[in-house]
Backbone bond lengths (Angstrom), bond angles and torsions (degrees), N, CA, C in turn:
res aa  C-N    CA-C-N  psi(-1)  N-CA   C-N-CA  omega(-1)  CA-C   N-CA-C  phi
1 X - - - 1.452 - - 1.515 108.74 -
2 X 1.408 118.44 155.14 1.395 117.41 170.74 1.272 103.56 -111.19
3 X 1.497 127.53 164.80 1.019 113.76 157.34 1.611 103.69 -134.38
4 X 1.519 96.60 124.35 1.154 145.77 -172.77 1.666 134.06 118.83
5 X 0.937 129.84 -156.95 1.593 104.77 -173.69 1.858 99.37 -112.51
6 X 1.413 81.93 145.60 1.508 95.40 -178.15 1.271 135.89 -72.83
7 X 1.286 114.55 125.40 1.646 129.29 -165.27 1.653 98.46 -105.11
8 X 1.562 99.47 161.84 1.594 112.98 171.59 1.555 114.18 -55.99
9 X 1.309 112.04 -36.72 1.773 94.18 -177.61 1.791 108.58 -89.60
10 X 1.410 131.67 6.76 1.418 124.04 162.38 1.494 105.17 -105.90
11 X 1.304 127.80 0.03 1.190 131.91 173.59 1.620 97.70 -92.71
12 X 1.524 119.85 -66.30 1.661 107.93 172.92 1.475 137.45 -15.94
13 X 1.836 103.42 -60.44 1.068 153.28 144.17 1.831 110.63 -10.53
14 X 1.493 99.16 -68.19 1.787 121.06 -173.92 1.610 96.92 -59.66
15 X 1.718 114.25 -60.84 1.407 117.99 -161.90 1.603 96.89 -55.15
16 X 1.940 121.06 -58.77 1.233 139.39 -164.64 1.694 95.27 -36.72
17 X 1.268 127.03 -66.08 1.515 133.29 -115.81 1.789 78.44 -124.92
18 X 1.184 132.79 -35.19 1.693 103.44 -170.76 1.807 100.58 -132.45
19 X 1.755 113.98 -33.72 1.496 96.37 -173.27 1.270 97.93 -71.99
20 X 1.754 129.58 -71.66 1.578 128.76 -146.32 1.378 81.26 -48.73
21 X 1.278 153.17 -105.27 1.498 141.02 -104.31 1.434 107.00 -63.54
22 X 1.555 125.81 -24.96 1.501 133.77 174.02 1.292 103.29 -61.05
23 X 0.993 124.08 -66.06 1.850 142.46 175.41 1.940 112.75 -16.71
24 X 1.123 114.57 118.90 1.272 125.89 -177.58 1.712 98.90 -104.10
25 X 1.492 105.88 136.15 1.444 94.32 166.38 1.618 131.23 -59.15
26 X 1.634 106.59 151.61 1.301 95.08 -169.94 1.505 125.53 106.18
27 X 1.492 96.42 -42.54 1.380 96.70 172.52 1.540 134.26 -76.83
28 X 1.137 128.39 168.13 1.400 117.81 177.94 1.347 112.40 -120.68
29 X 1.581 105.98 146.70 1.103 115.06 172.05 1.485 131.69 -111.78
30 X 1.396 111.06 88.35 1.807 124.90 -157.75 1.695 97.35 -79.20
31 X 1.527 114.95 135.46 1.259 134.48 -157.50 1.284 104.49 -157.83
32 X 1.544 113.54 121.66 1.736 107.58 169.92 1.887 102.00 -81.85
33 X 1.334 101.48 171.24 1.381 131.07 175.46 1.386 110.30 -52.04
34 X 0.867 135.08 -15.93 1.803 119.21 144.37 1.404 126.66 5.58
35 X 1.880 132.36 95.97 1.489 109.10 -159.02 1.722 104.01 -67.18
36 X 1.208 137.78 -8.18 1.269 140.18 -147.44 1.870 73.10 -95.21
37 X 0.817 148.00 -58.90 1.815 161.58 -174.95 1.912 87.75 -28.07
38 X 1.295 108.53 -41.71 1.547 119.09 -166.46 1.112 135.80 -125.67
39 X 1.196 104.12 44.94 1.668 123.50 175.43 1.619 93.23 -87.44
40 X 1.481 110.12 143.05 1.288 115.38 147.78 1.837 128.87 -41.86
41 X 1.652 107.34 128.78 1.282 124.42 -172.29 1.802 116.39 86.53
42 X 1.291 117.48 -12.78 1.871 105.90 150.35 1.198 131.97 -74.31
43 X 1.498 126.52 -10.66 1.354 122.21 -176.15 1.470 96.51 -101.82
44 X 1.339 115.89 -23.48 1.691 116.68 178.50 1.374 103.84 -93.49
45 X 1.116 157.66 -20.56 1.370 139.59 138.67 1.629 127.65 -55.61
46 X 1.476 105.86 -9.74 1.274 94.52 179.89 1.736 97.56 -110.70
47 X 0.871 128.16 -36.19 1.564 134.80 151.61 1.596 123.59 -37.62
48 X 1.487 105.45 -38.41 1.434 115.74 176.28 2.004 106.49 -67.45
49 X 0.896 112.33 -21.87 1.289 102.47 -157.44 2.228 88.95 -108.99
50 X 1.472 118.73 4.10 1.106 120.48 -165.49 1.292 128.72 104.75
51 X 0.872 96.44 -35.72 1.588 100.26 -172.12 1.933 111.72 -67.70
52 X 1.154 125.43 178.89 1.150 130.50 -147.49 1.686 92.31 -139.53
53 X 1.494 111.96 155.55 1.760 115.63 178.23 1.454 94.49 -126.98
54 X 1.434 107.60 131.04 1.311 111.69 162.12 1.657 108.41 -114.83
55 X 1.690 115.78 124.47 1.724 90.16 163.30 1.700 109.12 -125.48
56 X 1.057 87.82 163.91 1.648 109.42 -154.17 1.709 101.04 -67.82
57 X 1.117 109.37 173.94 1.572 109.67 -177.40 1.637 107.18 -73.69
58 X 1.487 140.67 -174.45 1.144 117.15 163.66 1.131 119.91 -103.83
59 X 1.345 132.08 164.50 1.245 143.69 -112.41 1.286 105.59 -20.91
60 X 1.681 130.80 115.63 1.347 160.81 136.75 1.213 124.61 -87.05
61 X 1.767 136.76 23.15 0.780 103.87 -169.68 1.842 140.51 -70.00
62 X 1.019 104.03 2.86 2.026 129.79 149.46 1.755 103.83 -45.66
63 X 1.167 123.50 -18.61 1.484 105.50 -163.93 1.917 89.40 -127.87
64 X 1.446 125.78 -20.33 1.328 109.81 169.23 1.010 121.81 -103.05
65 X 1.728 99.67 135.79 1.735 101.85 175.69 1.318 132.20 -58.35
66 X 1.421 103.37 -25.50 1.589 111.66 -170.57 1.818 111.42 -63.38
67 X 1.526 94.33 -35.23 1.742 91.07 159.36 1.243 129.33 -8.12
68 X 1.635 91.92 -87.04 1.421 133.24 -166.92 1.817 104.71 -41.16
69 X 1.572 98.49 -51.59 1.645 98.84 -164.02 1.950 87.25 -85.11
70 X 0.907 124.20 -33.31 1.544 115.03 -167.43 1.629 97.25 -49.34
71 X 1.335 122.85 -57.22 1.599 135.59 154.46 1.491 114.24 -19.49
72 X 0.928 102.40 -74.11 1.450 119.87 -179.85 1.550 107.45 -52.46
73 X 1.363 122.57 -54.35 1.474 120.57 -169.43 2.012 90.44 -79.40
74 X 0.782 131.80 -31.13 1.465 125.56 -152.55 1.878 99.56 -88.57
75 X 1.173 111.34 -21.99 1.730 116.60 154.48 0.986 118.24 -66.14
76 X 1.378 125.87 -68.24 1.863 138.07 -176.76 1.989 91.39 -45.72
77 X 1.655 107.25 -51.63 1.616 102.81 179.37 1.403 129.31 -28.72
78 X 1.548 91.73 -43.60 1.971 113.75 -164.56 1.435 96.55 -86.69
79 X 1.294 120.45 -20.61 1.626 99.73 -175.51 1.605 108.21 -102.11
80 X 1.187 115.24 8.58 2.020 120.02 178.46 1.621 99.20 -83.46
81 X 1.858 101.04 -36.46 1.568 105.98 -169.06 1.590 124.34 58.65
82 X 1.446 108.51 19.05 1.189 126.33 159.16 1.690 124.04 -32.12
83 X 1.139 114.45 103.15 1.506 128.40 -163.06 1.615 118.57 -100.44
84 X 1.361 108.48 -12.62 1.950 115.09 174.69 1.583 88.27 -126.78
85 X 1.430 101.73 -166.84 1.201 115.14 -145.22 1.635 88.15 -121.39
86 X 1.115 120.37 -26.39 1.835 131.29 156.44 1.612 96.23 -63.35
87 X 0.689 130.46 -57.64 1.716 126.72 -177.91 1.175 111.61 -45.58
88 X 1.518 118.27 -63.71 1.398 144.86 179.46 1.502 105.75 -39.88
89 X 1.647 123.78 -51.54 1.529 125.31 -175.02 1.156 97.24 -81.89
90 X 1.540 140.19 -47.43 1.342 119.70 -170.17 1.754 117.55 -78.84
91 X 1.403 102.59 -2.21 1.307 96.15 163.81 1.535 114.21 -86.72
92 X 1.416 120.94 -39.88 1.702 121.68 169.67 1.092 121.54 -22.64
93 X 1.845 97.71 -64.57 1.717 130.95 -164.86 1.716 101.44 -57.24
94 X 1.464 116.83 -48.97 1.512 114.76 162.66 1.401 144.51 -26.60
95 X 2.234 85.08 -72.94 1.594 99.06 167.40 1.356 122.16 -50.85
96 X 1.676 111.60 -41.21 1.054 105.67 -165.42 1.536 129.96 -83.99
97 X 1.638 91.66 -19.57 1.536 102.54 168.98 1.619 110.14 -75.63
98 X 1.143 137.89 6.41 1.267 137.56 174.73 1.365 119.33 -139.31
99 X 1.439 103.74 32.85 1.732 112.26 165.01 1.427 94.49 -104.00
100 X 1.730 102.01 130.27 1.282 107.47 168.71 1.174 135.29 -66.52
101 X 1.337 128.93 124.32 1.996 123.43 177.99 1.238 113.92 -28.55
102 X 1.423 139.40 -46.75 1.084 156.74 158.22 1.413 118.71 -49.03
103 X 0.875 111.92 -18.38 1.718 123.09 173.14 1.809 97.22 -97.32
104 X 0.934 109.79 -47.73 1.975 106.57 174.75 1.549 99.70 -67.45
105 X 1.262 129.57 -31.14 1.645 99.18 -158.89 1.687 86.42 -94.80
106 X 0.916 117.07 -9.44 1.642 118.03 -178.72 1.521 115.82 -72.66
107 X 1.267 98.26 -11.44 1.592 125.62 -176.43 1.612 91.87 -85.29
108 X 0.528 118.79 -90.99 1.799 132.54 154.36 1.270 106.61 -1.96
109 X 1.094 135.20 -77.39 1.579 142.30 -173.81 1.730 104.39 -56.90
110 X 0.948 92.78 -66.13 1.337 97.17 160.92 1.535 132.91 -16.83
111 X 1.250 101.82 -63.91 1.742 126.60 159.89 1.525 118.46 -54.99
112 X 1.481 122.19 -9.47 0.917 112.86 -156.72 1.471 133.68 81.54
113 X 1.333 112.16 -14.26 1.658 103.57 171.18 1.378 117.49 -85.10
114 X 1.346 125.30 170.41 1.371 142.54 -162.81 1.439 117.96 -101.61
115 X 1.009 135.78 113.43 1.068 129.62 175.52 1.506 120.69 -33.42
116 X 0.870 120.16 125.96 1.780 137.28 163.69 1.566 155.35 -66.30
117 X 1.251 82.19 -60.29 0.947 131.09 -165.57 1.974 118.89 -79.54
């Protein structure tokens, strides 16, 4: 988690240091229009390693998954009633450790994409 809202150089940063090295060639990396999505050096770190950038039309949210769970996590949010900002992460760290994989790729299907994987 960050805390505060995310800019192009902690987003650069995110792709640099934890997505590209995950990244298998070939794969794609689908991203809405977010300007922080398009700072110089994320499409070439994720390109550098093979992989490919797709970004979505603007505003789609019908075609991104991350929607779906942002929804999803921002309900489960309102019912913890988490009141500090220590509350707030250990409630995340919860939801998120107990959303099923199957509940994310369903997110996915959902969207219209194809299984992959």
């Amino acid at each position: 988690m960050l805390d505060g809202p995310i800019d192009g150089d902690s987003f650069r940063a995110y792709v640099e240091q934890f997505l590209a090295p995950a990244l298998r060639p070939d794969q794609i990396v689908v991203m809405d229009n977010l300007s922080s999505h398009k700072v110089a050096g994320v499409r070439e770190a994720i390109e550098a390693v093979g992989a490919h950038v797709l970004y979505l039309p603007r505003y789609s949210p019908d075609l991104n998954p991350i929607e779906q769970l942002f929804a999803k996590l921002k309900a489960l949010l309102r019912k913890t009633a988490a009141r500090t900002v220590e509350a707030l992460w250990i409630a995340v760290a919860h939801i998120i450790d107990g959303l099923p994989a199957q509940q994310c790729q369903n997110f996915f299907a959902n969207a219209g994409y194809a299984r992959s994987i």
